[in-house]
N, CA, C and O of each residue as an XYZ file, in Angstrom:
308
protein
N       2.653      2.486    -24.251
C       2.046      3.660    -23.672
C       1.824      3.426    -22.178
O       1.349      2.363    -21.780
N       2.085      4.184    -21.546
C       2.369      3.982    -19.722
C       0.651      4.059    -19.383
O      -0.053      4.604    -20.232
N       0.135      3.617    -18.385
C      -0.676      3.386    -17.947
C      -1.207      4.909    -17.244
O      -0.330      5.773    -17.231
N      -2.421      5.263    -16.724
C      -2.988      6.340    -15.839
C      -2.321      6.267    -14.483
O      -2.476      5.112    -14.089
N      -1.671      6.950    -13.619
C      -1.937      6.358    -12.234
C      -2.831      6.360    -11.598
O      -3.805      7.019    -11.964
N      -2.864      5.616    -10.375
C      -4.389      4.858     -9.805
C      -5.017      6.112     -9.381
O      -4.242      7.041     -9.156
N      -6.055      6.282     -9.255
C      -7.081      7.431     -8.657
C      -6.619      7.289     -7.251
O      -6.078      6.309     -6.738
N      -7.010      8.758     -6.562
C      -6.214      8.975     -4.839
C      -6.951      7.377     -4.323
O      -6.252      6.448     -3.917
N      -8.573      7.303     -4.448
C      -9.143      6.270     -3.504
C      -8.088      4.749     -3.570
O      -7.693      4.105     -2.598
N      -7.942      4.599     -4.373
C      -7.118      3.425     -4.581
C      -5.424      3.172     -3.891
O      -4.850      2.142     -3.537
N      -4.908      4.899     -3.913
C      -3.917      4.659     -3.132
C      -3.876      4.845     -1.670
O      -2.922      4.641     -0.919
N      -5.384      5.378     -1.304
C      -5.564      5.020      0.024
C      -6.048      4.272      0.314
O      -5.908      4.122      1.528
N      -6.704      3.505     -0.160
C      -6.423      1.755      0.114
C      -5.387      1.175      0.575
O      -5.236      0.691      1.696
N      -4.478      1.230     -0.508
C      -3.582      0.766     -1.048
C      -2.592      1.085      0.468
O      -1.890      0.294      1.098
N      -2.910      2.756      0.755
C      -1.985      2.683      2.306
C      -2.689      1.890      3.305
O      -1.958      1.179      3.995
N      -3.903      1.848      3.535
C      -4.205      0.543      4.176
C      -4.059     -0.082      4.431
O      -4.098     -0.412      5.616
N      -3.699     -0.913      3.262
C      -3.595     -2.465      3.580
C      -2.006     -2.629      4.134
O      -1.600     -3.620      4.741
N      -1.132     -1.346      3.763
C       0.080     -1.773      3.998
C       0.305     -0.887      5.683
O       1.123     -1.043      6.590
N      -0.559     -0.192      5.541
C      -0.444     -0.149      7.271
C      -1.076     -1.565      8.066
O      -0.271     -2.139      8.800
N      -2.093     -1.997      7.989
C      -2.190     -2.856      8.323
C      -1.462     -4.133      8.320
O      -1.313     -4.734      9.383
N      -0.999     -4.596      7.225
C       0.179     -5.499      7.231
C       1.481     -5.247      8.298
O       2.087     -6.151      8.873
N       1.734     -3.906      8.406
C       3.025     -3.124      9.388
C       2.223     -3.731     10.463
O       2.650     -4.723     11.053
N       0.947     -3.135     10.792
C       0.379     -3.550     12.074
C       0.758     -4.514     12.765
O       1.386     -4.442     13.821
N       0.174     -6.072     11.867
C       0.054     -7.521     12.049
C       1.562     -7.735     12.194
O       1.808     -8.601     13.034
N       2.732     -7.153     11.571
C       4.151     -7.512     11.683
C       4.759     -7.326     12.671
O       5.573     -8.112     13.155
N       4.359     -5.958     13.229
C       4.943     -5.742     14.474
C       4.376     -6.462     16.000
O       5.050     -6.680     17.006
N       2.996     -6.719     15.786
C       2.451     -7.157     16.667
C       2.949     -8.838     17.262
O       3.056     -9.398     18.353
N       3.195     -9.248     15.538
C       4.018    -10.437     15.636
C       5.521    -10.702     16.169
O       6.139    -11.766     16.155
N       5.889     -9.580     16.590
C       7.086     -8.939     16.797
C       8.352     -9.271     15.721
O       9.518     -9.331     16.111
N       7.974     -9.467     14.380
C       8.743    -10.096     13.347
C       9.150     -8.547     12.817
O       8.522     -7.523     13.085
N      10.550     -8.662     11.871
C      11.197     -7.399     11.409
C      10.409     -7.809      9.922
O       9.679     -8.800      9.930
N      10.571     -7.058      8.717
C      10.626     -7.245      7.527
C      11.106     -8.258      6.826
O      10.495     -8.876      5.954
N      12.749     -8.536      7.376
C      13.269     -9.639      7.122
C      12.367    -10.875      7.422
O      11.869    -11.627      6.584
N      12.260    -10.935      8.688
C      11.861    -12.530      8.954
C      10.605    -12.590      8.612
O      10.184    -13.726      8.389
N       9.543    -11.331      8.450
C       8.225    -11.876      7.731
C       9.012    -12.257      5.911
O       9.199    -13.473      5.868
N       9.290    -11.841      5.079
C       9.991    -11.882      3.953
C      10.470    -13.252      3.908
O      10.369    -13.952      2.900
N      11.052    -13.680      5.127
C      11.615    -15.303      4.492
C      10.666    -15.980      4.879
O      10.771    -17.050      4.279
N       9.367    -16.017      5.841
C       8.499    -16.833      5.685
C       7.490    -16.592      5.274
O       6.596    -17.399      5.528
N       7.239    -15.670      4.650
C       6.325    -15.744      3.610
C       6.770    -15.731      2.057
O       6.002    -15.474      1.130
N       8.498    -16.133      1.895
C       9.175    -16.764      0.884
C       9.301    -15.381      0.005
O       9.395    -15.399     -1.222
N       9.293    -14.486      0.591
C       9.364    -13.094     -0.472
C      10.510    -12.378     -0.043
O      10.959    -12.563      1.088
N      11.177    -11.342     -1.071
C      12.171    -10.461     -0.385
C      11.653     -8.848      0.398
O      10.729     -8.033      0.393
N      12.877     -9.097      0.970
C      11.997     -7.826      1.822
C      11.646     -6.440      1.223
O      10.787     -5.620      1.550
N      12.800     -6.437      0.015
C      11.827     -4.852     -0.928
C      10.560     -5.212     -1.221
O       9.787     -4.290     -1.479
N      10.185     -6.228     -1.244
C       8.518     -6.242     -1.552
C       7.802     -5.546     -0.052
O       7.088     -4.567      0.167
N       8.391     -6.579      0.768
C       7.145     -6.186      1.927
C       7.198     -4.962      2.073
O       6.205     -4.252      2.238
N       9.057     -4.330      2.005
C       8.955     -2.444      2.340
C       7.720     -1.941      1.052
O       6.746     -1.295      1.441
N       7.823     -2.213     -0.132
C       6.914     -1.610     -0.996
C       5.514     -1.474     -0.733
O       4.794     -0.482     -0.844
N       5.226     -2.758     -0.329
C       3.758     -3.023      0.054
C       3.613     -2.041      1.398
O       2.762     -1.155      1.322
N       4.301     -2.137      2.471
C       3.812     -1.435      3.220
C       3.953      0.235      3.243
O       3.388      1.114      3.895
N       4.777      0.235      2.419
C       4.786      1.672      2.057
C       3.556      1.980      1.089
O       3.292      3.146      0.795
N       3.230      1.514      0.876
C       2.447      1.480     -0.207
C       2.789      2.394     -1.736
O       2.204      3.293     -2.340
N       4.074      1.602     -1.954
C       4.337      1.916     -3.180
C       4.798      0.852     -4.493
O       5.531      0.803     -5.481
N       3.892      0.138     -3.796
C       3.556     -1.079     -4.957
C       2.253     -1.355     -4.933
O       1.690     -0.854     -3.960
N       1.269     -2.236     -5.957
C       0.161     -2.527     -5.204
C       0.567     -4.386     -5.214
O       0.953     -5.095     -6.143
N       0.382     -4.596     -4.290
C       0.497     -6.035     -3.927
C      -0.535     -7.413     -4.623
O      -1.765     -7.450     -4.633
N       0.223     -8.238     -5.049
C      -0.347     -9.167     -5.937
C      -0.913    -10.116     -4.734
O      -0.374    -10.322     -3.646
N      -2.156    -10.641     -5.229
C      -3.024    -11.437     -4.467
C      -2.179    -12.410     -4.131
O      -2.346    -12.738     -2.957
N      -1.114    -13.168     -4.822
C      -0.447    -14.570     -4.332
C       0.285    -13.829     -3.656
O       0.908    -14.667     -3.004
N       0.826    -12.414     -3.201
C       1.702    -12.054     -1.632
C       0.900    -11.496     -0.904
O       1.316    -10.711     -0.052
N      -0.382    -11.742     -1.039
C      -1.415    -11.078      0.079
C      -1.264    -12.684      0.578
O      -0.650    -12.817      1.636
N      -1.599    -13.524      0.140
C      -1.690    -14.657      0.765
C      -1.018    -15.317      1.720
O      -1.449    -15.947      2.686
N       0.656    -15.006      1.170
C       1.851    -15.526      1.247
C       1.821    -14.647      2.844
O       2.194    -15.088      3.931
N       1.355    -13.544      2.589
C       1.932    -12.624      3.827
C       0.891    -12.821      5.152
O       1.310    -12.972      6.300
N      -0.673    -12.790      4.748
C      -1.555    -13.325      5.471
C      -0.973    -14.654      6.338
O      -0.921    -14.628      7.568
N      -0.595    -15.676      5.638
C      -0.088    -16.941      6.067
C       1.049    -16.845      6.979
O       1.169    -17.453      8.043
N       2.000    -15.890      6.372
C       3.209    -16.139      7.371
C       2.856    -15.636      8.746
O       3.328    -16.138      9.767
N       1.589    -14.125      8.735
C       1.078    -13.681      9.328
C       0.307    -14.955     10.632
O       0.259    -15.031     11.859
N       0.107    -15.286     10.154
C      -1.075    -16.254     10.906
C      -2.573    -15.004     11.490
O      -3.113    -14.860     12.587
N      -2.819    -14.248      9.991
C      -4.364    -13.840     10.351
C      -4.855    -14.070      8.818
O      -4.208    -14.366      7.814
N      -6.469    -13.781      9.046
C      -6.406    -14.121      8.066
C      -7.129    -13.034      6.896
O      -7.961    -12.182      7.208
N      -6.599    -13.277      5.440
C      -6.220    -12.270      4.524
C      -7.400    -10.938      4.692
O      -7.276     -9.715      4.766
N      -8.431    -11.761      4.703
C      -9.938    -10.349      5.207
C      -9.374     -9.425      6.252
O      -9.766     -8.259      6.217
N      -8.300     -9.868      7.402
C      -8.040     -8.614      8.336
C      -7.274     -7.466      7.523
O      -7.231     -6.256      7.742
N      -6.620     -8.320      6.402
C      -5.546     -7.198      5.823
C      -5.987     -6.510      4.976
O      -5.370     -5.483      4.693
N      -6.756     -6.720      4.539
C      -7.758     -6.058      3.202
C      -9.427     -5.585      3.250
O     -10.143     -5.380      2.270
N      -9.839     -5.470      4.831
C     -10.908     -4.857      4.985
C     -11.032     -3.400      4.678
O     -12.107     -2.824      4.843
């Protein structure tokens, strides 16, 4: 049986965090790609996440925080 989808508050979060992640990427001046290979993930994830049409698992908040060099509280305030 398929699950509810998330209530609106959650997917505006959810755009949040993945605007913010876009933020920290560009600022880093890194593309998708090169955040993706160092934070060891492929890049349909990061497009998902920042689209926010995934919700992102805590071990690639980390992964992405890290490759990021900020740290995970900026991305998820």
């Amino acid at each position: 049986m398929p699950s509810a989808p998330p209530p609106d508050w959650i997917l505006q979060r959810r755009r949040e965090v993945g605007d913010r992640i876009r933020d920290a990427r560009l600022h880093a001046n890194l593309t998708q790609e090169k955040l993706a290979e160092l934070a060891d993930m492929d890049r349909q994830t990061i497009n998902r996440i920042e689209q926010a049409h995934a919700s992102p698992k805590l071990d690639n908040l980390f992964r992405i925080a890290d490759a990021l060099d900020v740290p995970l509280a900026d991305l998820v305030r």
